[in-house]
Every structure is written in structure tokens, then in C-alpha cells.
N, C-alpha and C positions, 0 to 999 in steps of 0.2 A: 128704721127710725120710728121712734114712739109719737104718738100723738102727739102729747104734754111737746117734744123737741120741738116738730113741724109746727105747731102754733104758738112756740116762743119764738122761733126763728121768723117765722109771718110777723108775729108784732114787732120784733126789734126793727126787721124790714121797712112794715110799716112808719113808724118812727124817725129810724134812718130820713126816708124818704120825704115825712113830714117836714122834717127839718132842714133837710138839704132844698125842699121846694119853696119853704119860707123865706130863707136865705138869698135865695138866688132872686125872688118876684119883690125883694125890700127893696124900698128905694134909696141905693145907697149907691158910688159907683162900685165898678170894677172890681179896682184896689180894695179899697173895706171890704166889697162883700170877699174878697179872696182870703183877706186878712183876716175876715171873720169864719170861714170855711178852716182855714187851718189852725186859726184857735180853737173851734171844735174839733177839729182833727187830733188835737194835740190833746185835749182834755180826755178824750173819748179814748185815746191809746192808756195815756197816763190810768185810766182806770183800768181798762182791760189788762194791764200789765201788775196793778196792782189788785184785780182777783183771780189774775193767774200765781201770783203768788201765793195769794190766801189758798187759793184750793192745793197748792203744791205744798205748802206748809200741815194744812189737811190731813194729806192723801199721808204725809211721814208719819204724821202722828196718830191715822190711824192702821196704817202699817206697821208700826213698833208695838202698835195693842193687840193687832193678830199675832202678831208675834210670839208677844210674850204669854198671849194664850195658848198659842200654837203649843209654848213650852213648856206652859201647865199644865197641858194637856197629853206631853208628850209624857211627866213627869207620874204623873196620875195614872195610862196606861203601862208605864214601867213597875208602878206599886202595885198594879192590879195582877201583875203577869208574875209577876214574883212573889205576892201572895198564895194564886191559883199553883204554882208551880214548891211551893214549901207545902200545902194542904196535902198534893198531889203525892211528894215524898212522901208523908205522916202518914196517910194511906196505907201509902206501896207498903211503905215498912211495919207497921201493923196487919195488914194482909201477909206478908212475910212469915210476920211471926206467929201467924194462926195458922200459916198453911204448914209449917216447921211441926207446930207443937203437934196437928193434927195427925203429920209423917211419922213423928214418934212415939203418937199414943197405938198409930195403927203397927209401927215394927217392936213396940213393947207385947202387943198382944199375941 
């Protein structure tokens, strides 16, 4: 675990614990102070639930951007390989026909 985690997770803790010690030393009874425990409770999920979404909405949308690079890239090395592979021909077949004409300057003489 990285630094940056441990010392997010320390202050959220922190925090946590700020809160829940405030809560409980008000002078309020019981009842409210329970009442008020699970309205933060309920607040605190409702977010957590709604930046699990945002990060899950995120995480597709930048999955679909590897993606589609994944495909431009897969598209890019196909154009490069069938380039290098048509040169490779033009080559051969030019060396072909040098090593042809050379066979038959050497059996004309």
C-alpha cells in the first residue's frame, strides 16, 4: 500500500472518529444521539455509493478509450506489416530479376 493510501485512510479514520466522538459526548439523549449516528450513517453510505459509481462509470469510460486505442493501434501495426511485407516483395522480385538477367548474360556468353 502507498503512502498517499495509508495517510488517506489515517485521516478519513481520523475524522470517522472525530465525528462519531462529538456525537456521542453532545448533550443530547440516547435516542437523538442514535438518531443522529444513523443519519450520518445514512449520508456517509449515500456518498460512498455515489463515488462508487462515479469511479465505476470512470473506470468504462476509460476502458473503452484503451480500447479503442488498443484498435488503432492494432490497425496501425497491420498497415505497417503489410507495408514492410509489399517493400519486401518489390525487393525479392527486383533481385529476381537481376539475378535472371545476370544467369543469362553469363549462359549467352
Amino acid at each position: 500500500m502507498s503512502t498517499a493510501s495509508k495517510v488517506t485512510i489515517a485521516a478519513l479514520s481520523g475524522v470517522a472518529a472525530g465525528i462519531l466522538t462529538g456525537i456521542l459526548i453532545a448533550p443530547k439523549s440516547g435516542k437523538e444521539t442514535r438518531k443522529d449516528i444513523s443519519k450520518k450513517a445514512t449520508k456517509i453510505k449515500t456518498k460512498l455509493v455515489n463515488k462508487k459509481d462515479d469511479l465505476l462509470l470512470n473506470f468504462m469510460i476509460l476502458k473503452e478509450r484503451f480500447s479503442e486505442i488498443g484498435h488503432d493501434l492494432t490497425d496501425d501495426v497491420k498497415e505497417k506489416i503489410s507495408s514492410e511485407i509489399k517493400d519486401m516483395e518489390s525487393k525479392l522480385q527486383s533481385g529476381a530479376k537481376k539475378a535472371k538477367a545476370a544467369v543469362n548474360g553469363a549462359l549467352s556468353n
